[in-house]
C-alpha positions as CSV (number, residue, x, y, z in Angstrom):
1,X,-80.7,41.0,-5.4
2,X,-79.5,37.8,-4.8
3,X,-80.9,36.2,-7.8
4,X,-79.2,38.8,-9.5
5,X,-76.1,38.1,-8.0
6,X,-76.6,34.4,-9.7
7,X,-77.6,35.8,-13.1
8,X,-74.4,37.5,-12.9
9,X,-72.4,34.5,-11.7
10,X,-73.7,32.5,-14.8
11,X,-73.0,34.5,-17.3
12,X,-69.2,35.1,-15.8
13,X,-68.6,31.5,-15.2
14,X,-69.1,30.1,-18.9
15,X,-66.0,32.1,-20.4
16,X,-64.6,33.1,-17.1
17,X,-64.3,30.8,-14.1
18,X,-62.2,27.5,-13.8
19,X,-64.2,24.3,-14.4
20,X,-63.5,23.5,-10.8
21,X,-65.8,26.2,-9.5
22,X,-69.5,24.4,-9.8
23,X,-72.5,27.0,-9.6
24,X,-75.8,26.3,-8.4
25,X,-78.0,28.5,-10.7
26,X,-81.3,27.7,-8.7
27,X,-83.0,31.0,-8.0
28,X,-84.4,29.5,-5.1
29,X,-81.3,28.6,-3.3
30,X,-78.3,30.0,-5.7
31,X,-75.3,28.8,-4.3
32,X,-71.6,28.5,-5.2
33,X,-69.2,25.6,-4.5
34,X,-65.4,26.5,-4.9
35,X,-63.2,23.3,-5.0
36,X,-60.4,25.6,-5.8
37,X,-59.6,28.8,-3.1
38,X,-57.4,30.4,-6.2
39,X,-61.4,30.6,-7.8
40,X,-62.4,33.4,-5.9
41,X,-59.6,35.6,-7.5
42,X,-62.0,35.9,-10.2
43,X,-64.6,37.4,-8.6
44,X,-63.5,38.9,-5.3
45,X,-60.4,40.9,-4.0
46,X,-57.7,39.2,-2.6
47,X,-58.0,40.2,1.0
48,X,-61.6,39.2,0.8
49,X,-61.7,35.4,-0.3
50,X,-58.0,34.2,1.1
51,X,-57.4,33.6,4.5
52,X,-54.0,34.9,5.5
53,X,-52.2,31.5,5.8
54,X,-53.2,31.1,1.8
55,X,-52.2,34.8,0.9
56,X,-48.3,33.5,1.0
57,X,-49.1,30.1,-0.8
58,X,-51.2,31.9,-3.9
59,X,-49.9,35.4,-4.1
60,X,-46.0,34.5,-4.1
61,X,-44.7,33.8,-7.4
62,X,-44.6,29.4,-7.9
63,X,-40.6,30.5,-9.0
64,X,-40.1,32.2,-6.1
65,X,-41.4,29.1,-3.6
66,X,-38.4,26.8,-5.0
67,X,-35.5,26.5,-2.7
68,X,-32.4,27.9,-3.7
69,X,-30.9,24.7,-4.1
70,X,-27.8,24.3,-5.5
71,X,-26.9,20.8,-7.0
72,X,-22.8,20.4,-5.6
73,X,-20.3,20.3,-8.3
74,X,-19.0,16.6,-9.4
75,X,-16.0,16.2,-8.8
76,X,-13.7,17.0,-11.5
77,X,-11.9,13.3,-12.7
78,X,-8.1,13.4,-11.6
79,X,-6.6,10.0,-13.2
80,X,-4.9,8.0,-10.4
81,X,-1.2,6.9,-11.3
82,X,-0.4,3.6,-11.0
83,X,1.7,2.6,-8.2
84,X,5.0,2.1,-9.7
85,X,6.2,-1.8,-8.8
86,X,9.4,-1.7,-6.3
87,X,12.0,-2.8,-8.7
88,X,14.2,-5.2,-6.6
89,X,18.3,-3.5,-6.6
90,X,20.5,-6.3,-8.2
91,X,22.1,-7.8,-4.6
92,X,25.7,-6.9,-4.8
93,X,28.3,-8.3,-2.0
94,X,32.0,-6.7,-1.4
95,X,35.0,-9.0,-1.1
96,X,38.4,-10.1,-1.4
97,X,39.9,-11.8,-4.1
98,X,39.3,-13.0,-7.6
99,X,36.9,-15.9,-6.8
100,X,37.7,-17.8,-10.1
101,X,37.3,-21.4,-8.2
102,X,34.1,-20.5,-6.6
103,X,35.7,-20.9,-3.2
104,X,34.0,-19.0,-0.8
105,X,35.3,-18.1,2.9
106,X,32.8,-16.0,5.2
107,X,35.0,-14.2,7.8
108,X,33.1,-11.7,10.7
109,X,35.3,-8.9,11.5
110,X,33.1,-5.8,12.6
111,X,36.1,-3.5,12.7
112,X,37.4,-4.2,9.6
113,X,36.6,-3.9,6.0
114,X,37.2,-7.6,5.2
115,X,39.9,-9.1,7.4
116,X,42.3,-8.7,10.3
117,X,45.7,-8.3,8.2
118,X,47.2,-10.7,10.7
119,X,44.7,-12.9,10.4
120,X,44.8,-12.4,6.7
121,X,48.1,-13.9,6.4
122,X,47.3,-16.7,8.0
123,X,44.6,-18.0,5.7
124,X,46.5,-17.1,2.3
125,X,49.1,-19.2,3.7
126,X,46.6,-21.9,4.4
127,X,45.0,-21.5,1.2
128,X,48.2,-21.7,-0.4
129,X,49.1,-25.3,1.0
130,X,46.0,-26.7,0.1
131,X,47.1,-25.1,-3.6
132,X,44.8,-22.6,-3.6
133,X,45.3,-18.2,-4.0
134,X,43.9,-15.6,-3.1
135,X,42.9,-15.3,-6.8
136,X,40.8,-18.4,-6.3
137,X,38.3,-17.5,-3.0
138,X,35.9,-14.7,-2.4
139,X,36.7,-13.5,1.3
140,X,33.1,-12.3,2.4
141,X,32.7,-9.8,5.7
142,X,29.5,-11.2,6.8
143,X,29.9,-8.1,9.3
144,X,29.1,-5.6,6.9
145,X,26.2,-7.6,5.5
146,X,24.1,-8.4,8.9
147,X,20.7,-8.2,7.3
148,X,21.8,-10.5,4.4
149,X,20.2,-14.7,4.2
150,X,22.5,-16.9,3.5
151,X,20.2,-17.5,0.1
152,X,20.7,-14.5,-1.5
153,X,24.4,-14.6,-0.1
154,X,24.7,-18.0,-2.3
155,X,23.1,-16.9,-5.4
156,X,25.3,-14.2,-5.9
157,X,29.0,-16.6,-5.0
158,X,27.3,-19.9,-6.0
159,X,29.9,-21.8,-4.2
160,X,31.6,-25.1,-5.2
161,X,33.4,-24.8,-1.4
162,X,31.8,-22.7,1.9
163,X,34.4,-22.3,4.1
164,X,32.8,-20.7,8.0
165,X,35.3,-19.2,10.1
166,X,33.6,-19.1,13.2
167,X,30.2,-19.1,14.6
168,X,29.4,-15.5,14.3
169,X,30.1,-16.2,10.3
170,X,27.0,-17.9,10.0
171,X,25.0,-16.0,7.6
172,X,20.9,-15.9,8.5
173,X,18.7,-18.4,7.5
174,X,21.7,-21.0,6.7
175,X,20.9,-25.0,7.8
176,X,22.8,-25.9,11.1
177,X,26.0,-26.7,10.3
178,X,27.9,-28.5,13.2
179,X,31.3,-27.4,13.8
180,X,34.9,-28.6,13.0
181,X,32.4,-31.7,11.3
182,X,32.8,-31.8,6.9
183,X,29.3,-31.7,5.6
184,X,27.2,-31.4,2.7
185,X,25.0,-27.8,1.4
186,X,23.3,-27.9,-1.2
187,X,25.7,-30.6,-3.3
188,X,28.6,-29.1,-2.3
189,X,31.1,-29.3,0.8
190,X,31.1,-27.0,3.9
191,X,33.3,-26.5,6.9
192,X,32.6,-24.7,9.6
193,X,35.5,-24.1,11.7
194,X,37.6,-21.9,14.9
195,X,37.7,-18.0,13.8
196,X,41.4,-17.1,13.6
197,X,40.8,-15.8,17.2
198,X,40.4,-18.9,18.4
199,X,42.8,-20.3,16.9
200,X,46.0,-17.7,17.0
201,X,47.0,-18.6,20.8
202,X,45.3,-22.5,20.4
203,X,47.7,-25.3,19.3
204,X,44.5,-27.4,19.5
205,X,42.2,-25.3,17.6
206,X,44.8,-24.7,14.9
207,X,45.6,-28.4,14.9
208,X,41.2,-29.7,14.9
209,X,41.5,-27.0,11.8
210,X,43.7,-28.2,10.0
211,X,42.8,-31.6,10.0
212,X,39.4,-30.2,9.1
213,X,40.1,-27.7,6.0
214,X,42.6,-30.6,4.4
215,X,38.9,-32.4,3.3
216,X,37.6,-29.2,1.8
């Protein structure tokens, strides 16, 4: 029977079994060597030949092994606007007067717009003996303007004459000046001097002032 079996085994294998599956057709010891579990499909039931860990790996369908993998969406391209480039505001001071003689006078009065009206007086009538008007100056708050150097306070009034009054006048970032003392900034004169506070109940401070402003 066994040799039968063989016979039988022969003639299947030629047209039938994969190449993998090597038969030994000696009557004498017919044996069969299956490199290949799937092999025995062709010759034996299922629940015969597989163990039951291979039953999964060769009955399931290969499709049906993959993962469901999903591959993530790219990202859909958003264009990134360009950063739009701070456009610097043109620097723009308020003041008094017509400044036609590029004479500038920085005045600190944090309660006022520009000038005590008192204290007003006083310097037109200065200004007017050293034969200069209001139509001439530029009366700058430096008040109003805390924040503001003394560079960009100069490019916009590009002085031929800086007249300080007073120490709290003194713009930021402007060279030391001494005081009631004529000196040069930037190729042209400067005077720092008294604030009219100082000098309204001062016969001193108003004379030192004087003698000062009559070099400017």
């Amino acid at each position: 029977m066994l040799n039968g079996l063989c016979a039988f085994l022969a003639f299947f294998a030629v047209d039938f079994l994969p190449k993998r599956v090597q038969i030994d057709l000696s009557f004498d010891n017919c044996k069969m060597n299956v490199e290949n579990p799937i092999a025995f499909s062709f010759i034996m039931q299922d629940d015969i030949y597989l163990l039951d860990k291979d039953k999964a790996t060769y009955s399931t369908p290969a499709a049906l092994k993959q993962e469901n993998t999903f591959a993530e969406p790219e990202p859909e391209y958003a264009p990134v606007p360009a950063e739009s480039l701070a456009v610097p505001l043109p620097v723009s001071f308020n003041y008094l007067g017509g400044h036609k003689k590029n004479f500038l006078v920085i005045v600190h009065y944090p309660e006022h717009d520009l000038m005590h009206d008192k204290h007003l007086a006083a310097l037109e009538s200065t200004l007017t003996r050293l034969g200069f008007s209001r139509d001439d100056v530029a009366v700058f708050n430096r008040a109003k303007y805390l924040d503001a150097e003394f560079d960009a306070v100069a490019a916009y009034f590009k002085p031929q004459k800086l007249l300080l009054l007073g120490k709290n006048s003194l713009p930021a970032g402007i060279s030391a000046v001494e005081l009631n003392k004529l000196s040069q900034l930037n190729g042209y004169p400067v005077l720092l001097t008294f604030s009219f506070d100082e000098m309204m109940d001062s016969i001193e401070n108003k004379k030192a002032f004087w003698e000062q402003i009559k070099q400017l």
